[in-house]
N, C-alpha and C positions, 0 to 999 in steps of 0.2 A: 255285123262288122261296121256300118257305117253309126249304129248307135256306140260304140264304142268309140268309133275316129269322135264323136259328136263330145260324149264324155271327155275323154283327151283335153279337146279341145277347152272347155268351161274349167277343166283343173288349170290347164296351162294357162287360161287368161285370170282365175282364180291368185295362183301361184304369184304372175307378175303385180296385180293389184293391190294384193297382201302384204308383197315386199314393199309397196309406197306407201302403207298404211300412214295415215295421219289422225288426227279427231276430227280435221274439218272436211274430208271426202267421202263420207258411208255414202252415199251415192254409187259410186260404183259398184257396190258390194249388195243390192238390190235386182228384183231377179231379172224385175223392167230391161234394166241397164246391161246385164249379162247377157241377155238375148239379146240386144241389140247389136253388141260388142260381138259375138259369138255366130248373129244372123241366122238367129232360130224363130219359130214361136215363143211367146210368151210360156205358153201352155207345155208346150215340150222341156223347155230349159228348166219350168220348176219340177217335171216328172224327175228328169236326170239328175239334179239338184239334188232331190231327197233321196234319190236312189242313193247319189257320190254321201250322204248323209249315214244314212243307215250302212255304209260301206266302211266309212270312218277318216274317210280322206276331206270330208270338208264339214264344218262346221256353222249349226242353223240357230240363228240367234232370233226369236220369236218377236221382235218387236214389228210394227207398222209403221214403214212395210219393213217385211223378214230380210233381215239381212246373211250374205252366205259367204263362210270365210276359209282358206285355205287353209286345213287343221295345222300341216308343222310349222307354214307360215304367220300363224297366231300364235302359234308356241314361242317361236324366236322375238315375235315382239313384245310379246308378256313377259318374257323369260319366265316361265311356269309351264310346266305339261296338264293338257287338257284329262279329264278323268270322262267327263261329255261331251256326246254329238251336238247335244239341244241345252239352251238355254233360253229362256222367258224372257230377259230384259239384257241390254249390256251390263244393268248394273248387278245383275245375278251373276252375271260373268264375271265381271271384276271381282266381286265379292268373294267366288270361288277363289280365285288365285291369289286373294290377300293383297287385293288394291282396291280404287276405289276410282270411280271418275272424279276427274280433273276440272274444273274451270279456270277460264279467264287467264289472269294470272299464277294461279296455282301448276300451270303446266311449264314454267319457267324453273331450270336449275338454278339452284339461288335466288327464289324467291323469297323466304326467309333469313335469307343470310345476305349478302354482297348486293341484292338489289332490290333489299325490304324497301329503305330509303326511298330509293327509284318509285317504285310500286307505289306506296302510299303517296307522294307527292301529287303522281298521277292519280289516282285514287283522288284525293282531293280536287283535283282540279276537273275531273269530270263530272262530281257531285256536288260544287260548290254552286247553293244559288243568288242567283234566279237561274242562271245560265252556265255556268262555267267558267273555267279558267281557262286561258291560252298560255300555252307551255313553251318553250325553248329546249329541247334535246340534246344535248352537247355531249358528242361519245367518238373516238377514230372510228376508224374504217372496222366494220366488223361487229360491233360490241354491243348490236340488237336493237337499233333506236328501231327499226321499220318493225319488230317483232313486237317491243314495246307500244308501238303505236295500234296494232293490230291488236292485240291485245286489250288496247283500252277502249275499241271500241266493244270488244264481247264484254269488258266488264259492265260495259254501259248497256248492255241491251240484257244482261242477266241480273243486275241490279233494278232493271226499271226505269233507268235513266233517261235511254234511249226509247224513240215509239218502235213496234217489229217492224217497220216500210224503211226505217232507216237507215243509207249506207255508210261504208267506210268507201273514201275517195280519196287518192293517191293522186298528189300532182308533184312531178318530178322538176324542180326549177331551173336545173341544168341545161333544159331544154331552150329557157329563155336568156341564156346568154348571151349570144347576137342580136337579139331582138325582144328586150325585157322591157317593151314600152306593152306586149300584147299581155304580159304576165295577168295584168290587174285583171283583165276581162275575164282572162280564163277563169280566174279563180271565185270573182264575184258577180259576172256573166254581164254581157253586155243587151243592147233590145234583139239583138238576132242570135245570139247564143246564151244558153241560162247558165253557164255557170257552174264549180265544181263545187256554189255554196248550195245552190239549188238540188243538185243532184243528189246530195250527201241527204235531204231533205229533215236534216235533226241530226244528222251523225256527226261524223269525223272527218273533217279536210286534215290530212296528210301532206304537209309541205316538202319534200323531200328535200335536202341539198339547199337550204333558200340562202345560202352564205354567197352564191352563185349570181343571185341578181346584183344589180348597183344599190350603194345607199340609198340614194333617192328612193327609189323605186319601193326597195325592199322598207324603209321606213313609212312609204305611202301605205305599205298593204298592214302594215303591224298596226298603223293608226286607224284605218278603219276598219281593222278585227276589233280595238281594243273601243271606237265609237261606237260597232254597233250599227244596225239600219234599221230602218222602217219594215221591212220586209220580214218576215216573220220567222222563214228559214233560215235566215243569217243568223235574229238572235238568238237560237236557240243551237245553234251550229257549233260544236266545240272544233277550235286549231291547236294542231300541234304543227310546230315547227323544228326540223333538225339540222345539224351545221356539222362538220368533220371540226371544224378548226377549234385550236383551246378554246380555254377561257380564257387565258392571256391577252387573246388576241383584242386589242381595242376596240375592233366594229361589233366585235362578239359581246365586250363588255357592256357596250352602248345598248345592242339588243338587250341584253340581261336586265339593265334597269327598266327597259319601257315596258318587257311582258315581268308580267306578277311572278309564274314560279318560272324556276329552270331547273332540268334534271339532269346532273353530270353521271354519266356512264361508268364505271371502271371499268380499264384495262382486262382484256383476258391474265395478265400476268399481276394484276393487283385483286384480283378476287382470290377467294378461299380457296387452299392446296386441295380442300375434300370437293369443294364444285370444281374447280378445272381436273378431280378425279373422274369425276362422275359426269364431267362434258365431255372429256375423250372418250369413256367407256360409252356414252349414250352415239358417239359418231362411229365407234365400232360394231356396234350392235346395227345401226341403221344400214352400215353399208355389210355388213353381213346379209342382213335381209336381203339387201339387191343383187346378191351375190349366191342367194338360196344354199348357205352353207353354218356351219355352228364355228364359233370363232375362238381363240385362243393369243395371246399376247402375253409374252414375253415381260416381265417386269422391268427389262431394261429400258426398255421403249415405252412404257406407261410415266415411268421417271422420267424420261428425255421430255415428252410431249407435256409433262404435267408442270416443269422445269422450263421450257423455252418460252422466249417473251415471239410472238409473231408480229411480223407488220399488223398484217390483218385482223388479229386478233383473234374472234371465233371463228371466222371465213376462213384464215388463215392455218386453225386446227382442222377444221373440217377438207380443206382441201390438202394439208398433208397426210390425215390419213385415209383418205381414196387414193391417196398414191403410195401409201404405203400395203395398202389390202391390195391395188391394181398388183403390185411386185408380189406381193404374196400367193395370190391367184394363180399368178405364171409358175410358180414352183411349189406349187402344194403336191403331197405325195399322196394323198385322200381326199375324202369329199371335205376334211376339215380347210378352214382357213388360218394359217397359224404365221402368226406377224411377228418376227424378230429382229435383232436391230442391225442384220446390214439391210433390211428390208427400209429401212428411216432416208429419208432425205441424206444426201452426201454433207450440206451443210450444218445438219444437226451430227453427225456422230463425232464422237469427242467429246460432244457440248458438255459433258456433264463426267465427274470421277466413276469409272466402274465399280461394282458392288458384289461381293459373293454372289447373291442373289436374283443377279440381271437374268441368265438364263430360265430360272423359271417361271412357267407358264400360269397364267391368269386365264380362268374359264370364260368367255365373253359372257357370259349367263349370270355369274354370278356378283351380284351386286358388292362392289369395291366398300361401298360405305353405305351407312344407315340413312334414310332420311337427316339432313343435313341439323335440325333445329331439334332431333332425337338426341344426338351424343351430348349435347348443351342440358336437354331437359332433366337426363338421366340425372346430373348433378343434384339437380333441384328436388326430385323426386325422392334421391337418397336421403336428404335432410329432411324432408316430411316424414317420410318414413323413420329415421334416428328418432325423431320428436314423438313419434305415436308411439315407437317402443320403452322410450322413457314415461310417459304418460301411461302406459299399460304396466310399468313396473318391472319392465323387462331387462332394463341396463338402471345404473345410476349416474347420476352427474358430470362424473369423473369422466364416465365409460363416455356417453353424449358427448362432453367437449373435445374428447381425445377422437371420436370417431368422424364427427364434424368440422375437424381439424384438418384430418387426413381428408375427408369430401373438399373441400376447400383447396388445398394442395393440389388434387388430381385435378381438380380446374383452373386451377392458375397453370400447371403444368400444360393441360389441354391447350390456351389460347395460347402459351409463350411456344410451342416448339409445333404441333399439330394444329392448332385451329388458323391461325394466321388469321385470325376472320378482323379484317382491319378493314372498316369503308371511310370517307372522308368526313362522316357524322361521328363517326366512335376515335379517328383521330382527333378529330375537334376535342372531342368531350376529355381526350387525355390530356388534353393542351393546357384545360382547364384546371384539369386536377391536381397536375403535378407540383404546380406553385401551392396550393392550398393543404396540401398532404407535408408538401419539404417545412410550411410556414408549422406546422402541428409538429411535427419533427422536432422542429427547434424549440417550440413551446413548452413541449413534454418529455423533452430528451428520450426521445423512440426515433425507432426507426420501420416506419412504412415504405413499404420498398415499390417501384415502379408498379410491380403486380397489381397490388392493390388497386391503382389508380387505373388500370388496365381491366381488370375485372369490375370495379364499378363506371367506366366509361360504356364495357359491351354490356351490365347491364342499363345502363339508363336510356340506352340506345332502343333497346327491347322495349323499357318502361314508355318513354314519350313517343316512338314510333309504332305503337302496340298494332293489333288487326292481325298479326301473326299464330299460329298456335303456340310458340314459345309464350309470350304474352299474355294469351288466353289462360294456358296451365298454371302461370304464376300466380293470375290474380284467382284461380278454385282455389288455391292453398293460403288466402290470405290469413283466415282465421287459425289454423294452425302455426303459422310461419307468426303472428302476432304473441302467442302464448308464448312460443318457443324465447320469444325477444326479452321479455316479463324476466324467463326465467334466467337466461344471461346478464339481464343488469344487475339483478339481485344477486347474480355471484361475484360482480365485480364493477363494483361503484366508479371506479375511476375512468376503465373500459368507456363505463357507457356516458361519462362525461365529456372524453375524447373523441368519442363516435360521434354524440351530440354537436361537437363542435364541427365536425367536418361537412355533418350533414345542414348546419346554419351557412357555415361559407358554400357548399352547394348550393343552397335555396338563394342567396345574396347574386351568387357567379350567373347560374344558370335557370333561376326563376322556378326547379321545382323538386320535390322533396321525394326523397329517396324510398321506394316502396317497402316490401317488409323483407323481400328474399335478400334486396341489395342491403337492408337494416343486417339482415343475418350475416352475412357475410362479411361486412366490415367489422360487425362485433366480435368476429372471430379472429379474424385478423389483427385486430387491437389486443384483444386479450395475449394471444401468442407472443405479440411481440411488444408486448409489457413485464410476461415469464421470461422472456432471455435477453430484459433489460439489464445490463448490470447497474446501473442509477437509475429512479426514479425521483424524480425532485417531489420533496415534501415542503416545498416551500416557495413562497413567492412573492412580487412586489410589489405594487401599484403606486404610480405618478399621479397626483391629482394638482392642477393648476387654474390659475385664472386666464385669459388669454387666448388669441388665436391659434391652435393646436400648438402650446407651450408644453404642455405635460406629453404631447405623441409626440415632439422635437427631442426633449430629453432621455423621454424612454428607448427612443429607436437609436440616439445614441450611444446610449449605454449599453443597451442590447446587442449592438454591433462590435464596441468593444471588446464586450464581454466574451462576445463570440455564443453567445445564446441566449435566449428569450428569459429574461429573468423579469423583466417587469411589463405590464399592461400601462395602459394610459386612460384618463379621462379627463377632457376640455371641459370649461367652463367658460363663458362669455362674462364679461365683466361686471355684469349686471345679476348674476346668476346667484341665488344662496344655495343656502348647505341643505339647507329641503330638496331643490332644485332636482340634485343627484345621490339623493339617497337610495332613489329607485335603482338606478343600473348599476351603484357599488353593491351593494345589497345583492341583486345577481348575478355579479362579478363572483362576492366572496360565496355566493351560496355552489357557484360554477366548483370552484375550488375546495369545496366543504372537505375533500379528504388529507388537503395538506395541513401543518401541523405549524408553522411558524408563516405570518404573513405582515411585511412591512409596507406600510402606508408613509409617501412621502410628500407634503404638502408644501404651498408654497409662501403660505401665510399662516401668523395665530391661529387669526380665528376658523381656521379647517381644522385645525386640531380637535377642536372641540367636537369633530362628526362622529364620535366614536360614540356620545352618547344618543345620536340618533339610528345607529345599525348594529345588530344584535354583535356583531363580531365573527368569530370561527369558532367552530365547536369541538373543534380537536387540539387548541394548541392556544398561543399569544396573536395577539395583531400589536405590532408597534408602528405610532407614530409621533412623524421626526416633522419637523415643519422646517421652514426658508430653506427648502429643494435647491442642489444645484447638480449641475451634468456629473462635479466631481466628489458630490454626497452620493449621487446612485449607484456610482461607481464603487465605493468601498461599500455599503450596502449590499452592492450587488455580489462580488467577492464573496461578503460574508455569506450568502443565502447560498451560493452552490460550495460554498467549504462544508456548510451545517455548524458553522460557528455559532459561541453563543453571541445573539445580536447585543444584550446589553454589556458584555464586555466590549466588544465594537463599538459600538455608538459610544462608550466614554472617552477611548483613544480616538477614534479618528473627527469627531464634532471642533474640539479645540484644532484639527490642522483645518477643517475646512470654516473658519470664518474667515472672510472679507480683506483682503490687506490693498494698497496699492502703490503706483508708480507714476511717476510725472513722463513724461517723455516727449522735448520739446523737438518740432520740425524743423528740417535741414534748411538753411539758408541760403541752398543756390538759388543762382541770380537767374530770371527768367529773360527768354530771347526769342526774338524770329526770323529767321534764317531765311536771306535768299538765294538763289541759284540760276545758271542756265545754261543751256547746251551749248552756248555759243561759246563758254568760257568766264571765266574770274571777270573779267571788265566789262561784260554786260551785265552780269548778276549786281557788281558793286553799284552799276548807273540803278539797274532796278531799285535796289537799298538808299539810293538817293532821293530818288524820287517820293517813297514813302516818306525818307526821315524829311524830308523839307515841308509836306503834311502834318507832321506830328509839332506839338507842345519841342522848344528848347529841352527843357528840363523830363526826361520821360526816365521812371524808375526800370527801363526794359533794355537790354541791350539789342541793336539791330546788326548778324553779323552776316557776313557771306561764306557759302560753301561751295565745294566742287560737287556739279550735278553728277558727276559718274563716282564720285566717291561716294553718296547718299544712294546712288542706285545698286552701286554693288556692295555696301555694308549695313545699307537700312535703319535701323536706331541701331546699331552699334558702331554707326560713324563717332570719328572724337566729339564732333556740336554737342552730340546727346549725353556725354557723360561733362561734359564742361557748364551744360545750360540747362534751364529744363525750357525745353522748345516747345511753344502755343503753337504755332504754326509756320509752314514752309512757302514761300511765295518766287513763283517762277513762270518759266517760259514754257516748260515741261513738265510734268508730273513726276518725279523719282519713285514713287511707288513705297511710300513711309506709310505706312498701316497703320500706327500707334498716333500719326499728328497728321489734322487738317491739311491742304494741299490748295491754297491758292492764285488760282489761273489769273496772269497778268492778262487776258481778255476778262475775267472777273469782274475785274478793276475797272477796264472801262467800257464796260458795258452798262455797267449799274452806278460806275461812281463810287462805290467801294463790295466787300468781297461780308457776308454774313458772317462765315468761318472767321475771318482777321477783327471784323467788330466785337467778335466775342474773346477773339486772347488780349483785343485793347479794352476791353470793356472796364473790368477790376482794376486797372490805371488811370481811367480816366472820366469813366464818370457820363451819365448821357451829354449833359452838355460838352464834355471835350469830345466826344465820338459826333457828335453833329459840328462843330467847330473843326472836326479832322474832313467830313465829306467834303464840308463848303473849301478845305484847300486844296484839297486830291481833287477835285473838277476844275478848281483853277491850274491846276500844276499838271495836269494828265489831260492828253487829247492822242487820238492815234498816231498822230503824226508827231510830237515829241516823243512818243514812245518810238517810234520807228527810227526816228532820228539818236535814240540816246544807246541803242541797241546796237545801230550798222554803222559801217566806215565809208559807205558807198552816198551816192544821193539816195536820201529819204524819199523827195516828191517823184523822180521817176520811179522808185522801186513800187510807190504805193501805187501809182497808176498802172503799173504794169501787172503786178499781183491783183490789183481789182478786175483787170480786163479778163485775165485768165480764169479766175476765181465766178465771173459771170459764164464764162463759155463753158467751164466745168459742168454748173449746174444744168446749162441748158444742154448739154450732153449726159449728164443723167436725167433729164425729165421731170427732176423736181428741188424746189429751190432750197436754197441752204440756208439753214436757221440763221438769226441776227449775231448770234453770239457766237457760234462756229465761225461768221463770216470773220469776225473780228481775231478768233484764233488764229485763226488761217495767215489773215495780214502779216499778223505778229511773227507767226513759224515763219512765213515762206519769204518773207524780207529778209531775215535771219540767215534762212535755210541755202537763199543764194550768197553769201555773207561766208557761212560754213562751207561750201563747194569750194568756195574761190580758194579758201585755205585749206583744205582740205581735210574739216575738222564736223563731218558732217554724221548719222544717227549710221554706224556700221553692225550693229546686232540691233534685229530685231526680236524680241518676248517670247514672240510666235514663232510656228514652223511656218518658215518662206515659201516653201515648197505647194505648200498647204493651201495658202495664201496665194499664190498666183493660180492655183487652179481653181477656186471655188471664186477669185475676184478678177477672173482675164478684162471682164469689160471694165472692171473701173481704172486696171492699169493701162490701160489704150485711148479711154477719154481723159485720164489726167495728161498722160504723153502726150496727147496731141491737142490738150490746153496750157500747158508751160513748153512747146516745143518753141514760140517765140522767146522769150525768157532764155531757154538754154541755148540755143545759138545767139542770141546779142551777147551773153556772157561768157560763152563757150567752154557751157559745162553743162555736162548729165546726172538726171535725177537718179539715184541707185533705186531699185528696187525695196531697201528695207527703208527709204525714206518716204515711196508712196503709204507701204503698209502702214507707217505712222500715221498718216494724213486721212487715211481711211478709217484708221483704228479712232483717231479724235472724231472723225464726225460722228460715228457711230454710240461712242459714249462718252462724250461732253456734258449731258445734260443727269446723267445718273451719279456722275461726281461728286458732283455739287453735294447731292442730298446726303452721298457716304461722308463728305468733309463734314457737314454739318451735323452728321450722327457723330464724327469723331467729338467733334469738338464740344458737343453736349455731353459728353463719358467724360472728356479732362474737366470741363468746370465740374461735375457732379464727385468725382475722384479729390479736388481741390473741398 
């Protein structure tokens, strides 16, 4: 009896360890570990052991030391029935059931597919010498960075990378949020603590969360990963680093540039529909196991889960379905476990349209889909095979293209509605393609359609990120897959001319050359859709010019025109002969050898003569037409996609296209310079005085005045502008004229005259009357006439009283105001009390007011209480949208200038 309770006992702790099976705990499953667990002998627990063995209830795997497995509980995580008690090796084991051990990265769903990228990145970066890469991890919540990190250190210790003493060490940075001054030590150890660089001794520091420290901080520790120490275990020590937040995120960005790689994650709901198949079936089967039952699922509910995007992501699957097998549990009518979909989360049901087929059940057991890089391979494998049976005489020609046709189809069909296999590297690569395929398009009047670009994106993805078995099976079949290529160009010349082209802008876009399965596939593709061409252009043009890309300006317009690629182009520098570019017309027209009419249009004689240096076309004529213009390629071009005959062409339209021309003399309005100002028509006019008394009697310009609110609310469609043509505007104010210079009567006297206004006086006067105009604007202008020719009030108090205030300002904001704002300021706020009094003072402000008082409280409290003497002598108040003026000029006063003087460099260069 009690050797029974005993047996009991080793199944039922057998039973529970089996259900947590993983590859990294055979520990437990050793006889040492049982007996200790179970609190027997050693010696007793292996008698009972072999007994439960030979009995058929547990399972004896002969490796050192033996390890002992709960038979149905190895059944459920094999999904396979055991045939033996005993096996020799695990890998006898596996090998029975038609698997195989796993390493490293190979135990990842989707590691050939959705997180090859991933992989290999990492891969590189833990085998790059002398030491390593430091990595950045960038994935949400869920999406396996810490499994990825785990991971790279077994890749490192199965590869040799790593020494066997060396750990993986996890430090969680999260921890150092209130206190991320202690961070560094931890991690690179200080003289009383060694350190999680020490500890790892060659491995892996594990930075978890490090988005969590401060910049500072976190910047300190990336620089002396990326320095390096004296210490030996540092340099030899590979970091990974991971962060939840985008890549959007700026401080994420900032990390990006300083470490060498970064690995972006995808989304559980941006991975392949066949991995997030076979991740939900792999969390059903796990929690089956813990549940000691055979499992069954409902296909409505493998849809929903396979369909829903989670916060969480993988976390997120996996914790809805333990709550969905928990609900299942409770109302199973058998030892089965059978998951249906009111069994789902309340917020999932709905998510998704019902299906005839919801109700029926999926065996937990049996595998939803094939090895993920299998259903891809099969393609590939079909065309080798096509190719051997036409090589053996089995099929002919016909049969081959028609049967590799349909292979082709079934794989474009694959990616576009079942593979979905889109990662951020094969999006790129389509990004590329699509312009390069639409520009062939236009070239060859075909039509390659999205697919195409889509099938050579996921294969170049395979090709440059290879280490995959996909990868690997491509390049056994290169030698076949090359013959096969032989025998497609030789059935269709032009095919593989247009293939040829695709694969040069490939090699130009993305630096490398299309292997031979992607060669096959596009060559089928082209041919296809060459047969259910209705045009094929048999004809074509070429621009050759002298000049800085003159012939690719002509050609691209005509081609635009034309609404299709009808001519090429080639430049010539001016110094270049007709030897020069013999070479790449030569295999321009050799590119084109299948079409039958080919027009050369030159831009000189002597180009003409190039024909007797290039053999020509060997299917047809080459004509050429010399003194090229936009609207010779144009009839030219016409003729080539009519399939007109060119020399009836060229005799009618040569005679419309020579040379003619026209006189066409410029308008004689008079030119002028407008002044204005808020204050109204009688200070603008004083403005206009002050100038004209500066200027020459005799000045061919007229100087007039305008209403500053009529310039600000009709802009150059005020009357000045269709009366005059205005150099420039000079005022008190800015009106906001985009099209003419804007010169500030502080301008004027600040400097003595204005750069903008020298330059619309310039062409009237000549340098010496522009030096002859300063020396009288400094005699005729000082602030105090200006103050005085502006206001009705006393000038000399108003300036003393504006200066007083205009100092108390500044020293109420803490920093002084430039010379020349100081000078604005006078000018406005003399005025501006001038304007109160009448009541004619700046009542809309540009801006939102609202906006403006909240983000500027302080500067409107120390203006108010720097003009509060000011408005009680005068006994008026400053509005609100007249601070915001006052604020808005100090702020860009000085950036004006340099916009007036860009205007006014466009009107002289327009003139």
């Amino acid at each position: 009896m009690a050797a029974a309770d005993t047996k009991g006992d080793l199944l039922r702790y057998l039973d529970h360890a089996t259900r947590e099976l993983s590859p990294g705990n055979a520990t437990a499953f050793t006889t040492a570990q049982i007996a200790k667990e179970c609190h027997i002998s050693r010696n007793l627990a292996s008698q009972y052991l072999n007994e439960l063995v030979r009995d058929g209830f547990v399972v004896k795997v002969g490796a050192r030391p033996r390890l002992f497995f709960h038979r149905r509980g190895l059944e459920r995580y094999l999904q396979k029935p055991l045939k033996n008690s005993e096996y020799a090796s695990v890998e006898e084991l596996l090998t029975t059931v038609g698997s195989s051990q796993r390493h490293d990265f190979e135990k990842l769903i989707g590691c050939d597919m959705s997180l090859g990228v991933c992989i290999e990145q990492l891969k590189s970066a833990i085998s790059y010498p002398p030491h390593g890469l430091p990595v950045l991890l960038v994935g949400d919540h869920g999406t396996g960075k810490e499994t990825l990190a785990q991971l790279s250190y077994e890749y490192g210790v199965n590869s040799g990378v790593f020494a066997p003493d060396s750990k993986y060490i996890k430090v969680d940075c999260s921890r150092y949020e209130e206190n991320d001054s202690a961070a560094e030590g931890d991690i690179f150890g200080t003289r009383g603590h060694a350190g999680a660089v020490k500890e790892a001794q060659g491995g892996i520091v594990y930075l978890n969360r490090f988005d969590h420290l401060s910049r500072t901080v976190s910047e300190l520790i990336i620089n002396r990963i990326l320095e390096g120490s004296s210490i030996a275990s540092m340099q030899t020590t590979r970091y990974i680093l991971s962060t939840v937040c985008s890549l959007d995120n700026a401080r994420i960005q900032s990390m990006s540039r300083m470490l060498p790689i970064t690995v972006h994650l995808p989304r559980y709901a941006d991975r392949d529909v066949d991995e997030r198949t076979a991740l939900a079936m792999h969390y059903f089967r796990v929690e089956a196991r813990r549940a000691a039952a055979d499992i069954s699922i409902s296909r409505g509910v493998l849809r929903t889960l396979v369909e829903a995007d989670f916060d969480e992501n993988i976390d997120g699957l996996k914790s809805c379905i333990a709550t969905c097998c928990a609900s299942a549990y409770l109302n199973r009518e058998d030892s089965r476990l059978v998951v249906r979909s009111y069994n789902l989360p309340l917020h999932l049901l709905g998510g998704t349209e019902a299906e005839t087929d919801d109700d029926q059940l999926v065996n937990g057991a049996k595998p939803m889909s094939p090895n993920l890089s299998k259903r891809i391979m099969a393609y590939f494998e079909r065309i080798v095979e096509l190719y051997s049976s036409y090589e053996a005489g089995q099929i002919g020609t016909d049969e081959l293209e028609h049967a590799l046709l349909e292979t082709v189809h079934a794989y474009e069909d694959y990616l576009s509605f079942d593979g979905q296999a889109s990662n951020a590297r094969i999006s790129a690569y389509e990004r590329v393609l699509g312009p390069i395929l639409e520009e062939i398009n236009s070239s060859y009047s075909i039509e390659l359609t999205r697919k195409t670009a889509r099938m050579l994106a996921q294969g170049l993805s395979v090709q440059l990120w290879g280490g995959t078995r996909l990868a690997q099976a491509r390049r056994k079949s290169r030698s076949a897959l090359a013959r096969l290529i032989a025998t497609l160009r030789q059935d269709s010349q032009m095919a593989a001319t247009i293939a040829d082209q695709i694969a040069l802008r490939i090699r130009s876009a993305l630096g490398a050359d299309l292997d031979e399965c992607a060669q096959v596939i596009l060559l089928v593709e082209v041919m296809e859709t060459l047969s259910t061409s209705t045009e094929v252009s048999d004809s074509f043009g070429v621009i050759l010019c002298h000049g800085y890309a003159t012939a690719t300006s002509i050609a691209d317009a005509a081609n635009r025109l034309l609404h299709k690629h009808v001519f090429e182009a080639i430049d010539m520098t001016y110094d270049q002969q007709i030897s020069d570019v013999v070479a790449p017309l030569a295999r321009m027209l050799e590119r084109y050898s299948f079409v039958h009419t080919v027009a050369m249009l030159v831009d000189m004689g002597s180009l003409s003569q190039i024909a007797d240096e290039v053999p020509g076309i060997s299917n047809g004529k080459l004509y050429i037409v010399n003194n090229v213009s936009t609207g010779l390629a144009l009839e030219v071009g016409n003729a080539l996609m009519s399939h007109e005959n060119l020399e009836d062409v060229l005799d009618t339209v040569l005679p419309l296209c020579t040379p003619s021309f026209r006189v066409v003399e410029a308008p004689h309005s008079e030119e002028a310079i407008a002044f204005c100002s808020e204050a109204g028509g009688g200070a603008a006019e004083k403005l206009r005085c002050l100038i004209r008394d500066s200027l020459p009697d005799e000045l061919p310009m007229r100087l007039v005045t305008c209403d500053y609110h009529e310039l600000e609310r009709l802009g150059d469609k005020a009357p000045v502008f269709s009366a005059y043509r205005v150099r420039a505007v000079v005022g008190t104010m800015n009106p906001g004229i985009e099209a003419v210079p804007f010169v500030a009567l502080e301008d004027i006297l600040y400097k003595g005259s204005s750069e903008a206004l020298d330059r619309a006086l310039r062409n009237m006067l000549g340098a010496e009357g522009i030096a002859s105009f300063h020396k009288r604007l400094l005699r005729n202008v000082t602030l105090h006439n200006v103050v005085e020719s502006i206001t009705i009030l006393n000038p000399e108090m108003l300036y003393v009283e504006a200066d007083h205030a205009i100092q108390k300002l500044s020293e109420l904001q803490g920093k002084p105001i430039d010379a020349r704002c100081q000078i604005a300021l006078y000018i406005h706020l003399c005025g501006l009390i001038e304007r109160l009094i009448t009541r004619n003072f700046v009542d809309s402000y540009p801006g939102d007011l609202g906006d403006f008082q909240a983000k500027h409280a302080d500067f409107i409290g120390w203006f108010r209480q720097s003009f509060d003497d000011m408005c009680h002598k005068y006994k008026v108040g400053i509005p609100l949208s007249e601070i915001a003026y006052v604020c808005h000029m100090l702020q860009n006063v000085p950036a004006e200038q340099d916009h007036n003087a860009d205007i006014a460099d466009a009107i002289l260069e327009d003139e």
